[in-house]
C-alpha positions, 0 to 999 in steps of 0.5 A, a space after each residue: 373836316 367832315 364829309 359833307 365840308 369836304 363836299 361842299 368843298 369840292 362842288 366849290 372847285 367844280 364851280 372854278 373849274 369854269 375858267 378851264 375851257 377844256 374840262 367839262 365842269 360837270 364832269 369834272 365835279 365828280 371827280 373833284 368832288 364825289 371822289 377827289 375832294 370828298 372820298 378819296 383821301 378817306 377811304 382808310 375809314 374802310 380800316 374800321 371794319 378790322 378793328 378801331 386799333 389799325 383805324 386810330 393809327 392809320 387814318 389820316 395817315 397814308 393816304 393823306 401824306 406826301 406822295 397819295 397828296 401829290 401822286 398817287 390820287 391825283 394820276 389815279 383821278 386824272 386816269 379816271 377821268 379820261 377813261 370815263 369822260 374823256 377829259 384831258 389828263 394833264 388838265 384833270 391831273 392838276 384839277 384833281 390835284 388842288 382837290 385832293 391837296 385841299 382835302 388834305 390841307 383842310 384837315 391839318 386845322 382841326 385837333 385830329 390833325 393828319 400825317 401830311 408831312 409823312 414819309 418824311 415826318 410822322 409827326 401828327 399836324 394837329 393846329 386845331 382851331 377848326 372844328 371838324 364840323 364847322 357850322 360857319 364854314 358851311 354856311 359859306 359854302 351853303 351861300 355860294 351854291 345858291 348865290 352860283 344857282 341864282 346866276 352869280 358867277 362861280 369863279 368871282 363867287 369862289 374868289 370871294 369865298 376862299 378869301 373870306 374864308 381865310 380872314 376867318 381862319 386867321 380870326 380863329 387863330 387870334 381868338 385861339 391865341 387870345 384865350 390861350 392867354 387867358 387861361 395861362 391868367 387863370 394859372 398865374 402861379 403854375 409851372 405851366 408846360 403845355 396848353 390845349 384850346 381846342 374848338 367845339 362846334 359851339 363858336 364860342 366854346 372851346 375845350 381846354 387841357 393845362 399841363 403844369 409841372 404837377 397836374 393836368 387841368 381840364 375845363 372849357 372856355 365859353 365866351 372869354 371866360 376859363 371854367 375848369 371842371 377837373 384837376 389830376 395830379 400828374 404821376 410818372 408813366 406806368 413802369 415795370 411788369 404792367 409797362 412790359 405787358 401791355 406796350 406791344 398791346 394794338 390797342 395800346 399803342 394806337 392810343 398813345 400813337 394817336 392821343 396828345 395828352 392822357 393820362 391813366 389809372 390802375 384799377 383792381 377789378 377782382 382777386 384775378 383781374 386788374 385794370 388798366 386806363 388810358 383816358 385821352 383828356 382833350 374830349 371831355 363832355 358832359 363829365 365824360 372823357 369818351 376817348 379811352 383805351 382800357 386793358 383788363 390784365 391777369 394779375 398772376 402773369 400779367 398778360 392782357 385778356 382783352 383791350 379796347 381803345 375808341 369812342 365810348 360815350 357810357 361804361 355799359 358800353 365800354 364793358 360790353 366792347 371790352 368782353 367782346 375782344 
């Protein structure tokens, strides 16, 4: 989730941490909150001042798995707190406990997914029908604070929130669930293999990619009704002296480690240069695909002169990135 839903989060937990006689819920609130539920669990962000190639592969990665979940960041939170509030440890222990642990819960709903599973699994747990900015779900939380600040009780007030919160997540699945199999109609005749319904911050608009036998369909859902926008035809994976040059390219296996679907072109930019795309197919927008990964090769050797992998929304851009690598 983003981070202000992750906040909003935390000063929910701040107002549950009421039933607990020995924690002053103020304080408390910023360690669950400021730190534990909103920041701790993201500091990898800081990963983006290397470069978007270690960022794309570890975030959400590390410091959301098993032992930062269940340990590292919650004894570290616990320590904090008694050092600098005096609070009790085991109590501040288990509290920044549920913090963290719902940090990292919330983030397995949306198609960014996280590594939770890690070290175990490093496979991407990406449920995806949530959105990262989910307006519904702020307004909820918007609601319980100002309910919580006209005199309701916070922990009746939290009850009620997160159970209607999880009746809204099961709806999102159904409705997932539902378009899903209406997209599959649209396609009655095609081999399908794998389909991607992924929410926007639009509650009725949803982002689509069919993968069929022979091609790659991509399009949006608005209401109950399949618009398909483009169609690729599917080709082998990139293979030979191009395959060997750019698979132990940063920027090239960050992108495939991250992106559940792509697909890519090859592109002669000079007698010299050749070009080539990966293009994730799951962010299209406005006609652009802004999740990318592209690499200029030399033709005589083929080694990689430069690479990018990360958001660009205009080409401009994209060429102004790639020549500064």
């Amino acid at each position: 989730m983003d981070t202000l839903t992750h906040t909003l989060m935390g000063g929910a937990i701040v107002g549950l941490a009421h039933i607990d006689p020995a924690v002053d819920p103020v304080s408390a609130g910023f360690i669950t909150t400021v730190v534990g539920a909103s920041l701790i669990p993201d500091l990898d962000t800081v990963l983006k001042m290397k470069n978007n190639a270690v960022y794309i592969k570890n975030h959400r990665g590390i410091t959301h798995s098993l032992p930062f979940t269940l340990f590292i960041w919650p004894l570290l939170l616990a320590v904090l707190s008694s050092l600098l509030f005096g609070l009790p440890f085991i109590n501040m222990y288990l509290w920044s406990l549920f913090a963290v642990s719902l940090h990292v819960f919330s983030d397995i709903f949306n198609a960014y997914g996280t590594q939770a599973l890690r070290p175990f699994n490093h496979i991407w747990l990406q449920l995806g029908f949530i959105n990262t900015i989910d307006i519904p779900m702020i307004v909820m939380h918007i609601i319980y604070f100002i309910l919580w600040f006209i005199g309701f009780n916070p922990v009746t007030l939290f009850i009620i929130l997160y159970a209607v919160l999880i009746l809204y997540y099961i709806a999102r699945y159904i409705y997932q669930k539902y378009l899903i199999d209406k997209i599959k109609k649209r396609l009655p005749n095609d081999e399908i293999t794998r389909v991607f319904c992924l929410p926007t911050i639009r509650f009725n608009e949803w982002r689509v990619v069919v993968v069929t036998a022979d091609a790659y369909y991509v399009g949006r859902t608005f209401k109950d009704q399949v618009v398909f926008y483009d169609r690729f035809d599917k080709i082998g994976p990139l293979e030979g002296k191009l395959f060997e040059a750019v698979k132990y390219d940063k920027n090239f296996m960050s992108f495939t480690f991250f992106s559940s679907i792509y697909r890519y072109e090859i592109k002669e930019l000079s007698e010299d240069t050749v070009e080539v795309r990966y293009i994730d197919l799951r962010y299209l927008k406005d006609g652009h695909y802004p999740f990318v990964c592209i690499m200029h090769l030399d033709k005589d050797d083929y080694e990689v002169q430069s690479s990018y992998t990360g958001w660009v929304y205009s080409e401009t851009k994209l060429q102004q990135k790639l020549a500064s690598n």
